[in-house]
NUNURO-659106 format. One line per 10 residues: number of its first residue (from 0); their letters; for each residue x negated, y, z negated of N, C-alpha, C. Coordinates in steps of 0.02 Angstrom, whole numbers. Each point is the difference from the previous one (the first is absolute). Layout:
NUM> A> X:Y:Z:X:Y:Z:X:Y:Z | ...
end
This chain:
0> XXXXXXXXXX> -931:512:-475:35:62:16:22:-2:73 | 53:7:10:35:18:56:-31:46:61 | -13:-2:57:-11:57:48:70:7:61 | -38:51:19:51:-19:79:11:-48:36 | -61:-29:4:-7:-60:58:10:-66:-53 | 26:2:-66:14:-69:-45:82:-5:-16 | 18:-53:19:82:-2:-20:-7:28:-82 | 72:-3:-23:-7:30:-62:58:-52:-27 | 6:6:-85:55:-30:-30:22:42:-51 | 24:9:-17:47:28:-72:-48:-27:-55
10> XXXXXXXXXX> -40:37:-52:-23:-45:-45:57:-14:-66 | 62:27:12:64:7:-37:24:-85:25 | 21:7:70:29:-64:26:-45:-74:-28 | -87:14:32:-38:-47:-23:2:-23:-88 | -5:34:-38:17:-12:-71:47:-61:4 | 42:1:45:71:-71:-22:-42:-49:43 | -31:11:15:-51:-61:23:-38:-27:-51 | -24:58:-56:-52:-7:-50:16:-5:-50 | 57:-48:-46:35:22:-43:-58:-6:-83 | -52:-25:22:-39:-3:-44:-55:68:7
20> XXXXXXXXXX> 20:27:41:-64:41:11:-45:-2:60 | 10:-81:12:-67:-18:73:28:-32:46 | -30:15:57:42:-8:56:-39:-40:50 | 5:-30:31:-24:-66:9:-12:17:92 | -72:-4:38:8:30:80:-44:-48:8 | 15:3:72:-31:-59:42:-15:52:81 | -77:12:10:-37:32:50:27:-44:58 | 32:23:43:13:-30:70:-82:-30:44 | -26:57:0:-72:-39:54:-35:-41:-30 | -26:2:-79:-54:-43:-42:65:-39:-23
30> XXXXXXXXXX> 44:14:-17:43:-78:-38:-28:7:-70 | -32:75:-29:-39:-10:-64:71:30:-53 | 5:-39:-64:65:6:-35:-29:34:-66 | 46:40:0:-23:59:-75:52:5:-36 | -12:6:-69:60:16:-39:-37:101:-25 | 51:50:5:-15:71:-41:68:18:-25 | -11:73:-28:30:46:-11:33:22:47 | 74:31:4:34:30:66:-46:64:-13 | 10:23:56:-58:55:23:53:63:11 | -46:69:15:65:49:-19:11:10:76
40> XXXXXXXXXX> 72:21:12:45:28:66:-31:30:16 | 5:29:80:-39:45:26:39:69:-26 | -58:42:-12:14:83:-30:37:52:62 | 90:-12:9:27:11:64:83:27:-31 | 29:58:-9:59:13:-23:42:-56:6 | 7:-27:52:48:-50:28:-3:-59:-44 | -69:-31:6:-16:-58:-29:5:12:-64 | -8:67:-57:14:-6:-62:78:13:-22 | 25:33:44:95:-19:-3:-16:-70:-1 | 1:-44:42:12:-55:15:-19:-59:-65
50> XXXXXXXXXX> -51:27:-36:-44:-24:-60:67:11:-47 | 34:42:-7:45:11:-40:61:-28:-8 | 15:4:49:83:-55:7:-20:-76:16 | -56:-15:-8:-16:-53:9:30:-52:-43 | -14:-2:-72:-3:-23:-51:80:-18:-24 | 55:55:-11:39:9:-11:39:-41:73 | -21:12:67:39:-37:60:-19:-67:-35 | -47:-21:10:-13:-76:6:30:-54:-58 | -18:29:-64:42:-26:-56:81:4:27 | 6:41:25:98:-18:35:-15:-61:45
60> XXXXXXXXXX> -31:-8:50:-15:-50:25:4:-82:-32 | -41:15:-48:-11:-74:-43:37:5:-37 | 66:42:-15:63:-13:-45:48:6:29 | 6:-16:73:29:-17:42:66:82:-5 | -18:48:11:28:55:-48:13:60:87 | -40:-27:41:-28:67:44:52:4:53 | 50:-31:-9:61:2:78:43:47:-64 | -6:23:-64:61:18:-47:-25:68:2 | -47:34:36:-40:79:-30:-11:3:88 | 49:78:14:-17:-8:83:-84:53:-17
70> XXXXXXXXXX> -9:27:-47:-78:29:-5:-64:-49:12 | 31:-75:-39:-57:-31:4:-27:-33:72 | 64:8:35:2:-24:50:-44:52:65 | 4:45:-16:-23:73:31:-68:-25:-10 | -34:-9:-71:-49:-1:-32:-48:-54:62 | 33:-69:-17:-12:-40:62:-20:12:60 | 22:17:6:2:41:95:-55:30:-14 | -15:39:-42:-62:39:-14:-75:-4:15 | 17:-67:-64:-48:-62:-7:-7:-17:50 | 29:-42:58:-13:-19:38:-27:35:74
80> XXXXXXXXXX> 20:47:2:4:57:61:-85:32:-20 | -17:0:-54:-75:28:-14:-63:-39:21 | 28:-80:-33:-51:-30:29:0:-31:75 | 52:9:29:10:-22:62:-30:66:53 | -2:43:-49:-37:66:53:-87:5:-6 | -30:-55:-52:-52:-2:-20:-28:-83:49 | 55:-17:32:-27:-71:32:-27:1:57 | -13:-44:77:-51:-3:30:11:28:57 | 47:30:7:11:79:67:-25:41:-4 | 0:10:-87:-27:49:8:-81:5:-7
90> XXXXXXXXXX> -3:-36:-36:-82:-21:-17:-37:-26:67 | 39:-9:20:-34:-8:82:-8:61:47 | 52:34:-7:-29:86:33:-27:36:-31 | -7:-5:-66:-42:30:-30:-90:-25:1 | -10:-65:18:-63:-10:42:-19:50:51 | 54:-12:33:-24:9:66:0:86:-7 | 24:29:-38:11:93:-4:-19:3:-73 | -51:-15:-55:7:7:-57:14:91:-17 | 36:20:32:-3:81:-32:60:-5:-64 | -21:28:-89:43:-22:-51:78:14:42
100> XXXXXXXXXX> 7:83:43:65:24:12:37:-35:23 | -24:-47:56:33:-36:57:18:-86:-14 | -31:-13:-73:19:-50:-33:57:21:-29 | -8:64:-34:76:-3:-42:37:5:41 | -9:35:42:84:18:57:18:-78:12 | -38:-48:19:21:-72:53:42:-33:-77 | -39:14:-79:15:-11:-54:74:13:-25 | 15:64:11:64:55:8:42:-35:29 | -9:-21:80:24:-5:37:39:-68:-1 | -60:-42:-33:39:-87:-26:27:-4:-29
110> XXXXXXXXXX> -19:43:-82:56:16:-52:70:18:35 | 14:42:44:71:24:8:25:-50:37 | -41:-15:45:55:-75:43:17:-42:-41 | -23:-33:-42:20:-60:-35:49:33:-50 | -7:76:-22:66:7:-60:64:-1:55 | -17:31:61:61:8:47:42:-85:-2 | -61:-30:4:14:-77:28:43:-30:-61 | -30:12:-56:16:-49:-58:72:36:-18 | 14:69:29:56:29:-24:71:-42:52 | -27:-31:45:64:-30:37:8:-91:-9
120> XXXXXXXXXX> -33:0:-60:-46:-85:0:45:-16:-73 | 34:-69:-13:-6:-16:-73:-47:-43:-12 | -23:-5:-67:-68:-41:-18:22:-68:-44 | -36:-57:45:6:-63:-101:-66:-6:-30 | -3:-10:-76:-29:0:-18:-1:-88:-10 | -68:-16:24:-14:-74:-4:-22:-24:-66 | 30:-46:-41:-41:-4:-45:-36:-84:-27 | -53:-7:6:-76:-86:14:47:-19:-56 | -17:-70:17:22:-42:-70:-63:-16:-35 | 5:-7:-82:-48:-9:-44:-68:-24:24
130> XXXXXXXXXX> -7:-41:41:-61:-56:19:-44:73:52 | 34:49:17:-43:30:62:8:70:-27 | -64:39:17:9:56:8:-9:44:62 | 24:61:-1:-21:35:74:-67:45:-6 | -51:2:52:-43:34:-2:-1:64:47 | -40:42:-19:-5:70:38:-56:33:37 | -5:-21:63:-37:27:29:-16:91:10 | -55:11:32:-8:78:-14:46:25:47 | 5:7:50:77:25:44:63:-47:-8 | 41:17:-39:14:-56:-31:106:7:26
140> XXXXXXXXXX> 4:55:35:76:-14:36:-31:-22:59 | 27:-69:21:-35:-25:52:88:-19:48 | -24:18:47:54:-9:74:7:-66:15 | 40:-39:17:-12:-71:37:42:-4:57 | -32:-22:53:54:-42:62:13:-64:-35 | 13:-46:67:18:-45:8:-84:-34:-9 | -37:-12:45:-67:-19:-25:-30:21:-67 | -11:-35:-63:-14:12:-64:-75:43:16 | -42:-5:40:-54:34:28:7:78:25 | 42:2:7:37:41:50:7:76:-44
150> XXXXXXXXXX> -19:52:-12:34:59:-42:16:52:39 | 49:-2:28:30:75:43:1:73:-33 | 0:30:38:48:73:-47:71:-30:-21 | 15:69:-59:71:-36:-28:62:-7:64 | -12:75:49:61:-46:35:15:-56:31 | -64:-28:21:7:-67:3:16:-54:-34 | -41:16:-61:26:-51:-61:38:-43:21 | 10:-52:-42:56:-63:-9:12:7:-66 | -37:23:-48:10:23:-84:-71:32:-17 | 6:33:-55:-57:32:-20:0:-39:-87
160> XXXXXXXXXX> -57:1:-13:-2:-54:-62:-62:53:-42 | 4:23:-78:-26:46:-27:-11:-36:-64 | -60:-41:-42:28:-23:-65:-12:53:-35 | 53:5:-48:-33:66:-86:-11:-39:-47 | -18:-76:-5:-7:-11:-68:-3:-89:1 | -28:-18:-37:-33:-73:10:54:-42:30 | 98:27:-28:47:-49:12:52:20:43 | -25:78:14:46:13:48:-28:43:58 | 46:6:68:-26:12:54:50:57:43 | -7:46:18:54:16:26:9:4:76
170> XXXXXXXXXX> 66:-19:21:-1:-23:59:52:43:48 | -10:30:72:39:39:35:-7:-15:74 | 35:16:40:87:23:-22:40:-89:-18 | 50:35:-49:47:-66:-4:71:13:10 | 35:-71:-5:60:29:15:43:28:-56 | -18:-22:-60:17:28:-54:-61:5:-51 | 29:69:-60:-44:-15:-31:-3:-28:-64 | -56:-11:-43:4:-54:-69:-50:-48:12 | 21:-34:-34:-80:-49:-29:21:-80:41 | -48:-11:31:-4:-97:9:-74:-29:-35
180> XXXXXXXXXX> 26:-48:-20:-63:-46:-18:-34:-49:50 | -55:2:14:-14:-53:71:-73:-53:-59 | 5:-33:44:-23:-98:-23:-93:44:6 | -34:-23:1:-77:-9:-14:-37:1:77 | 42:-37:46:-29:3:68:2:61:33 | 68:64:-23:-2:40:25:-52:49:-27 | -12:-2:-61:-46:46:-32:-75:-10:34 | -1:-79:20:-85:2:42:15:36:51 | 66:-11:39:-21:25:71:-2:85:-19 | 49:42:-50:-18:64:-4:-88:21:-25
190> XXXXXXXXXX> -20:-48:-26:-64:23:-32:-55:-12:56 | 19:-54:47:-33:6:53:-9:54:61 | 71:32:-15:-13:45:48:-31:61:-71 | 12:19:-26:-46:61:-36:-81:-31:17 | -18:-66:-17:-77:-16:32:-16:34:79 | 58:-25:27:-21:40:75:14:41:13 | 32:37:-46:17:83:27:-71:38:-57 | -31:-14:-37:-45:25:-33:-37:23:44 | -43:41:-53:-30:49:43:-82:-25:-31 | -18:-14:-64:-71:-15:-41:18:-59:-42
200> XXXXXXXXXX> 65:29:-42:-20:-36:-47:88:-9:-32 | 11:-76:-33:56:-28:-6:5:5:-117 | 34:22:-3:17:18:-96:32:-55:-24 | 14:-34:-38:36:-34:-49:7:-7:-55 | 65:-28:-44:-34:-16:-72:-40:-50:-19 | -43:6:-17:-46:-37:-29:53:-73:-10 | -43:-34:15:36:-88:9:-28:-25:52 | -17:-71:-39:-46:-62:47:40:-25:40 | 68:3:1:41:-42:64:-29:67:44 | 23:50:-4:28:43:41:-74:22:37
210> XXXXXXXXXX> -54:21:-30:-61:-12:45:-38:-61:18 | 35:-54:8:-28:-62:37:71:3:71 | 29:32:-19:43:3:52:-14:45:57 | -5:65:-39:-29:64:51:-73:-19:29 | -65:-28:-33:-53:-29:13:15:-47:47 | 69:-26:14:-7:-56:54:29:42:74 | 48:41:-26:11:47:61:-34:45:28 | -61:30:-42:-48:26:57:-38:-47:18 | -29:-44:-6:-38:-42:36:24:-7:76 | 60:-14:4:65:-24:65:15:55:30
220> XXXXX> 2:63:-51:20:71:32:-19:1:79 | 68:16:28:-19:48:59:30:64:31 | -61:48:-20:9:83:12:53:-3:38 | 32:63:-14:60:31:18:-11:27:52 | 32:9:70:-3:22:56:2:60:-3
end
C-alpha cells in the first residue's frame, strides 16, 4: 500500500506490465526479486480518474491509435503529470515536512507544472524491438541531462523519458509528434536511467532476459544525485 512518503504507480498502468496477472520487481537495496499480484492504487480522487483512462489510453498506445484522438492525448498528459507529481521533489519535502496538507499542495503544485509544460511540448512514442523490453521504475517520469546520472528538474531536462508498457515509452519534448522505433541499446540506456531515477523498487514483465539484465544494473547502479 502506498503512503505519502512511497512513490506510487497506477495499478491500471502496472497491469500492462502484468499481462498475465504478475508482475515481476526487483528491491533496489537487497537486490531480492519477487514475482505478485499488482497491488491496488492509492485511495486519492486523482489517482482513481487516472485508474480510469488508463486502460482505454494505453491500448491506443499499443495500436499505435493515440496521435488520431486529441482526448487520448489529454488522457496522456494526465497519466503522466500524476505520476510525475508523485516522484522525488516531492517525496523529498514531504520528508522533511511530512504534514498530509503540504504534500498535496507541492503534489498540486507538480501536477500543474508539467500539464502547463506538456501543453507546449509534442511527444514520441518510442517503441523496443522484440528482443527487449522496457522496465518501470517507481518514480517513473524521469528527467535527464546530458550526464545519464544526472536528473534535473524538467526545465532543465534534455528529454523526459516515461515507459507505459513493456514496448513502449513515451518521450518529451520532441520535434514532432508519432512513433520511432529505437535498436535494443537504447532501451538499456532508458531502463538504466528508470534504475537510477528509482526510488525502492524497479517492475517488469516477468522474463529471464529482462531480470538478468535489470539484476546486472543494480549491482553497477549509481544513485541519482
Amino acid at each position: 500500500m502506498a503512503t505519502l512518503l512511497k512513490p506510487a504507480i497506477s495499478g491500471a498502468l502496472l497491469r500492462f506490465f502484468a499481462p498475465d496477472g504478475v508482475l515481476a520487481t526487483v528491491d533496489l537495496e537487497s537486490g531480492a526479486y519477487r514475482e505478485d499480484e499488482v497491488g491496488a492504487t492509492p485511495d486519492d480522487v486523482l489517482w482513481r480518474r487516472t485508474d480510469e483512462v488508463v486502460p482505454a489510453t494505453l491500448a491506443a498506445v499499443a495500436a499505435e491509435t493515440v496521435f488520431e484522438d486529441a482526448s487520448m492525448l489529454i488522457n496522456l498528459a494526465t497519466i503522466t503529470a500524476v505520476h510525475h507529481a508523485h516522484g522525488h521533489h516531492t517525496h523529498r519535502a514531504a520528508v522533511a515536512d511530512p504534514d498530509p496538507r503540504a504534500f498535496r499542495r507541492r503534489a498540486a503544485d507538480s501536477y500543474a507544472e508539467l500539464i502547463q509544460y506538456l501543453s507546449r511540448c509534442d511527444i514520441r512514442i518510442l517503441e523496443a524491438p522484440p528482443d527487449r523490453d522496457f522496465v518501470i521504475g517507481d518514480t517513473p517520469v524521469a528527467a535527464a541531462g546530458r550526464d545519464p546520472h544526472d536528473l534535473p528538474d524538467l526545465p532543465r531536462a534534455d528529454a523526459v523519458h516515461f515507459p507505459v508498457h513493456p514496448r513502449f515509452c513515451v518521450r518529451f519534448p520532441a520535434a514532432q509528434p508519432g512513433y520511432t522505433d529505437i535498436g535494443a541499446r537504447e532501451v538499456d540506456r532508458i531502463n538504466l536511467m528508470q534504475i537510477t531515477h528509482a526510488d525502492r523498487e524497479v517492475h517488469f514483465r516477468p522474463d529471464p532476459r529482462t531480470r538478468r539484465l535489470v539484476e546486472e544494473r543494480i549491482r553497477a547502479r549509481t544513485p541519482r544525485h
